[in-house]
C-alpha positions in Angstrom: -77.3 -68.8 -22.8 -77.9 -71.7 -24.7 -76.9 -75.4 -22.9 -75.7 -78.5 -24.8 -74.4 -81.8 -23.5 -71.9 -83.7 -24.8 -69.9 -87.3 -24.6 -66.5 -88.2 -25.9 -65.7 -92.0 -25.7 -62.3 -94.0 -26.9 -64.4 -97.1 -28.1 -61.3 -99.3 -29.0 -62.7 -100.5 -32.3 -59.5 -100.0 -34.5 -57.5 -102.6 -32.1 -60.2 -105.0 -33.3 -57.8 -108.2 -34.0 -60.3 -110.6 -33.8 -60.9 -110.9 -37.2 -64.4 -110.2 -36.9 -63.7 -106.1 -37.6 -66.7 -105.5 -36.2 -67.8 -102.5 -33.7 -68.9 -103.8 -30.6 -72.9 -103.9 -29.6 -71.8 -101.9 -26.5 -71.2 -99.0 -28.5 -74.7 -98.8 -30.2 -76.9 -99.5 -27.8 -74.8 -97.2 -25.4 -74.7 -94.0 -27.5 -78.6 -94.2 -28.2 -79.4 -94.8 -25.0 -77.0 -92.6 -22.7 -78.9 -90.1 -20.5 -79.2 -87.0 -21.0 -79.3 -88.1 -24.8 -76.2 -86.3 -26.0 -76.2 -82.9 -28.0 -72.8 -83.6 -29.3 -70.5 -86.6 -29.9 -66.9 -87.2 -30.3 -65.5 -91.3 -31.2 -62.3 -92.0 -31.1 -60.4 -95.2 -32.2 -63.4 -95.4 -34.2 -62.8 -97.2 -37.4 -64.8 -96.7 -40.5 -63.4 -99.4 -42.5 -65.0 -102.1 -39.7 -68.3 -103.8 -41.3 -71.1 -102.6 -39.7 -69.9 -99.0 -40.1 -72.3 -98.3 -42.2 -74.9 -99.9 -39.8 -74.0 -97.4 -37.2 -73.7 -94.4 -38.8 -77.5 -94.9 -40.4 -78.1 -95.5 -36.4 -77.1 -92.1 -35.7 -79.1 -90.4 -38.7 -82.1 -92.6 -37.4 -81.5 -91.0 -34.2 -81.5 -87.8 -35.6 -77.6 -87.1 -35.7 -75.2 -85.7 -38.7 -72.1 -87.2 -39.0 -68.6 -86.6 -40.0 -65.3 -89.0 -39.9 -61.4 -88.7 -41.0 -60.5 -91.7 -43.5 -57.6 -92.9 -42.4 -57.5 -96.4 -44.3 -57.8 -99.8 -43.5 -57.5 -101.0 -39.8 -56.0 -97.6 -38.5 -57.9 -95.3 -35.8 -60.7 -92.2 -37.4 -62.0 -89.8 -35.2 -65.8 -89.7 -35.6 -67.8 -86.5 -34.8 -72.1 -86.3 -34.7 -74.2 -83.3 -34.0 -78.0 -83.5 -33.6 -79.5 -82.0 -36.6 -82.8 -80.0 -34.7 -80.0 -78.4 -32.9 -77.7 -77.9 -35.3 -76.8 -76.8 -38.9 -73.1 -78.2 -39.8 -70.7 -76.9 -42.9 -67.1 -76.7 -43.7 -65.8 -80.1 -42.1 -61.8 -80.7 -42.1 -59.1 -82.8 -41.3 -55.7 -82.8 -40.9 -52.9 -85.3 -43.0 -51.4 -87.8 -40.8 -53.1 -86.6 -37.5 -56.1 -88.1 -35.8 -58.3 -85.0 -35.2 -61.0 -83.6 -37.1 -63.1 -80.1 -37.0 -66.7 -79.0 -38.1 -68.0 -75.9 -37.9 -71.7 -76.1 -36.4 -74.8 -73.1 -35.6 -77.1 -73.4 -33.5 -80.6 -72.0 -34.0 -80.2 -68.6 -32.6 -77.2 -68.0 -34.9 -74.4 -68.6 -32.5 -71.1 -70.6 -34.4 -68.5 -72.4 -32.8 -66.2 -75.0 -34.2 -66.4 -78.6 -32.9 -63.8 -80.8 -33.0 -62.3 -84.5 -31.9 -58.8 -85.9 -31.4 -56.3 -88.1 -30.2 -52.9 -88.0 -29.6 -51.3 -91.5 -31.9 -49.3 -93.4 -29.1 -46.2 -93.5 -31.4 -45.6 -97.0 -30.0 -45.8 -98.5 -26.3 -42.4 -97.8 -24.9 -42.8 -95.0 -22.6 -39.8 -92.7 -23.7 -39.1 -88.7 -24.4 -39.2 -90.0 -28.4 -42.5 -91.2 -28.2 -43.3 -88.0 -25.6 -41.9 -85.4 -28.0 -44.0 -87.1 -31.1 -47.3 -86.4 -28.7 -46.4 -82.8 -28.3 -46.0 -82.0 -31.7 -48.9 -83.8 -32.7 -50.9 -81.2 -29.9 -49.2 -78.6 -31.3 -50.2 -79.2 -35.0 -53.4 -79.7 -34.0 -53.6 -76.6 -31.9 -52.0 -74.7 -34.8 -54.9 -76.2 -37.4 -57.5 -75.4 -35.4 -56.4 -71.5 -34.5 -56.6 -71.7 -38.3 -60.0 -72.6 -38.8 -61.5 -71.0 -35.2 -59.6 -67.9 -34.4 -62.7 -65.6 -34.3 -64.9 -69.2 -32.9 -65.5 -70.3 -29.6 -63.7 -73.3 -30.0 -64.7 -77.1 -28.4 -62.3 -80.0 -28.6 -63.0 -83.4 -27.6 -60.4 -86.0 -27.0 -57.9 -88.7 -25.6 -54.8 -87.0 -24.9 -52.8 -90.2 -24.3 -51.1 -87.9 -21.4 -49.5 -89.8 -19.1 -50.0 -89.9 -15.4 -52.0 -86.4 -13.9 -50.7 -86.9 -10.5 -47.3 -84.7 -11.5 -46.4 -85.3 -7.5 -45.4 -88.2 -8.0 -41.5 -88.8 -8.9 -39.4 -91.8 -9.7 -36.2 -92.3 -8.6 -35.2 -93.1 -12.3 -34.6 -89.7 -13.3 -35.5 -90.5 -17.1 -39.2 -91.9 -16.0 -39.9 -88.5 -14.8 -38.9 -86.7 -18.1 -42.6 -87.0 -19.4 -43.6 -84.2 -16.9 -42.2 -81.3 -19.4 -42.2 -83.2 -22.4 -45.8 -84.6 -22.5 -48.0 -84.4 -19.6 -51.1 -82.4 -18.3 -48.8 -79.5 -17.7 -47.5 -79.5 -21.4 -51.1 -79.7 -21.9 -52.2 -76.6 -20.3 -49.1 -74.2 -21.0 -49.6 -75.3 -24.6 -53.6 -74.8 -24.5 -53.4 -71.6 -22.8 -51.6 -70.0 -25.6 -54.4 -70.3 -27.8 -56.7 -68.6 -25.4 -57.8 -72.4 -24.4 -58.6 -74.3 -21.2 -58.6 -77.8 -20.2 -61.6 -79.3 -18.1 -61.2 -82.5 -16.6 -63.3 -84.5 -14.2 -61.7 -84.8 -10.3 -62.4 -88.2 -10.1 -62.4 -90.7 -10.9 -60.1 -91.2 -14.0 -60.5 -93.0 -17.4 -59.7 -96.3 -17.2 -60.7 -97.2 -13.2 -63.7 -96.3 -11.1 -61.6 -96.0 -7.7 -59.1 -93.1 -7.5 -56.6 -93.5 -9.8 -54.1 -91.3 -11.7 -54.5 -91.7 -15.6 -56.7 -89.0 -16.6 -56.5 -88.6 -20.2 -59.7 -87.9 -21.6 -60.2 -84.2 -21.4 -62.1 -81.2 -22.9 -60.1 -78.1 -24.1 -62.4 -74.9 -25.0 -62.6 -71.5 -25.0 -65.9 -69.2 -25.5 -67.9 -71.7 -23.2 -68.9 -72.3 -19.8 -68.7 -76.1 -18.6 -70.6 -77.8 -15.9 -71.5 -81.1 -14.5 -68.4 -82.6 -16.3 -67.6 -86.5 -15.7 -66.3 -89.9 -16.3 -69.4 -92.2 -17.0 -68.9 -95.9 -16.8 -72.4 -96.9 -15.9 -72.2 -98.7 -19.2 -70.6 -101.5 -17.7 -73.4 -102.4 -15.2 -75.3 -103.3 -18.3 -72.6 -105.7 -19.9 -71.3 -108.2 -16.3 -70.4 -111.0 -18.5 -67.5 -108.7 -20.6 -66.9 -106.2 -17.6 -66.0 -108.7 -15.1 -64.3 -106.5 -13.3 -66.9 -103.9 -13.0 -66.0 -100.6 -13.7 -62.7 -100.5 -13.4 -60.1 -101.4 -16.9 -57.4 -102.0 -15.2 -56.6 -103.9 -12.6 -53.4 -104.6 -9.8 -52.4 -108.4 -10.0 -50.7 -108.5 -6.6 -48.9 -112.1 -8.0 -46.8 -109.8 -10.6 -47.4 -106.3 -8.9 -48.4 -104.6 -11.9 -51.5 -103.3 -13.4 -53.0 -105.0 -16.3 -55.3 -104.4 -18.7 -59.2 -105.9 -17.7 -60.3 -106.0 -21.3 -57.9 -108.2 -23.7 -55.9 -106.0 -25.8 -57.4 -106.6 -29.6 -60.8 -107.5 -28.2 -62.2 -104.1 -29.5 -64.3 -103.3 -26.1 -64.2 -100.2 -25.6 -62.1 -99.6 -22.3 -62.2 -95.8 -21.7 -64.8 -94.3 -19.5 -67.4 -91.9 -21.5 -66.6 -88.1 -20.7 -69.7 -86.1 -20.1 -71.0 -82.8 -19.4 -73.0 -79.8 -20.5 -71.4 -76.1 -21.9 -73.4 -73.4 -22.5 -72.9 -70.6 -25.4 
């Protein structure tokens, strides 16, 4: 069996509103220097329209990487995949109108072929409703539908920010329309929708995306099937390295008690990334 680690990361570069369009230094010096150095990456909210794009991406062919992207214009979120090259061989690279997900076929050296590939699910807009809950199933189910395409005789590897809503499914408002997401979009619409494709979800226990300390948004995930996975986890050691921007350590969100609500740690716009990395190994 041959082992390869991967990372997937929402950087937050395409909410970049501070006029600077630029990708943050944390990201760089981050994905070169991550340990065990990465087999297999997956960006999202990347943005290749931001100036130093082009810096970055000669980074990662420094570094030894290939590289794919979507082009999704000006300002707006690309899905950015890499692949190291003494690993891998890369051809028939796609991706789908109006969706933020793209797919690469790679071989490895002993002549095994899988397709890699990176999403996320487009928020739709902020208001937490079954509209904007529908609009993130059928953008899974597009997705799921493209790839089966491209991969039905492929072990298949997806990457990706699922924008899924709360994973603790316990728990249950007593607004009846707050629960709605459960069937419409949530880790269980996830799953039933996965495993008809043969596909299954992988998700670390704790803790969850966006806070160190238990929490219940886990929505970075890795769908796959023809794998084995192991050692899977949310990596926010990053932080420790950056005190002055993560002032809150590792956690993104935090409770104001004054307005009992959770708020955002890193400003909305800044273009910090404020997802942790997900991490792991799979073997083929």
């Amino acid at each position: 069996m041959n082992n390869y680690t991967f990372m997937e990361w929402n950087i937050n570069q395409a909410t970049n509103m501070s006029g600077e369009n630029l990708i943050s230094v944390i990201v760089p010096e981050t994905v070169t220097k991550v340990d065990p150095v990465p087999d297999l990456i997956c960006l999202v909210e990347y943005s290749r329209s931001c100036k130093n794009s082009d810096d970055f991406i000669a980074l990662l062919d420094q570094n030894g990487y290939g590289v794919c992207m979507t082009d999704n214009g000006d300002g707006m979120n690309d899905v950015l995949l890499a692949w190291r090259r003494s690993l891998f061989t890369a051809s028939d690279a796609a991706e789908s109108e109006d969706l933020e997900m793209l797919s690469v076929k790679l071989t490895d050296r002993t002549g095994y072929s899988f397709m890699f590939a990176g999403c996320r699910m487009r928020l739709g807009d902020y208001n937490c409703n079954e509209g904007t809950w529908k609009k993130r199933r059928m953008q899974f189910a597009r997705i799921l539908n493209s790839l089966n395409d491209r991969s039905t005789d492929l072990p298949l590897l997806l990457l990706g920010d699922f924008n899924n809503n709360r994973t603790n499914l316990n728990f249950l408002s007593k607004d009846k329309k707050k629960n709605a997401f459960i069937n419409l979009w949530s880790v269980k619409v996830v799953d039933r929708m996965a495993e008809e494709y043969g596909l299954k979800r992988y998700t670390p226990s704790q803790p969850s995306s966006i806070k160190a300390v238990e929490s219940i948004f886990q929505e970075d995930h890795l769908i796959c099937k023809g794998f084995s996975v192991r050692d899977i986890n949310y990596d926010r050691s990053f932080t420790k390295s950056y005190p002055d921007i993560y002032i809150n350590g590792e956690d993104f969100e935090v409770y104001d008690r004054i307005r009992r609500e959770s708020l955002w740690s890193i400003p909305f716009g800044s273009g910090i990334p404020d997802h942790a990395i997900l991490s792991g190994t799979v073997g083929i």
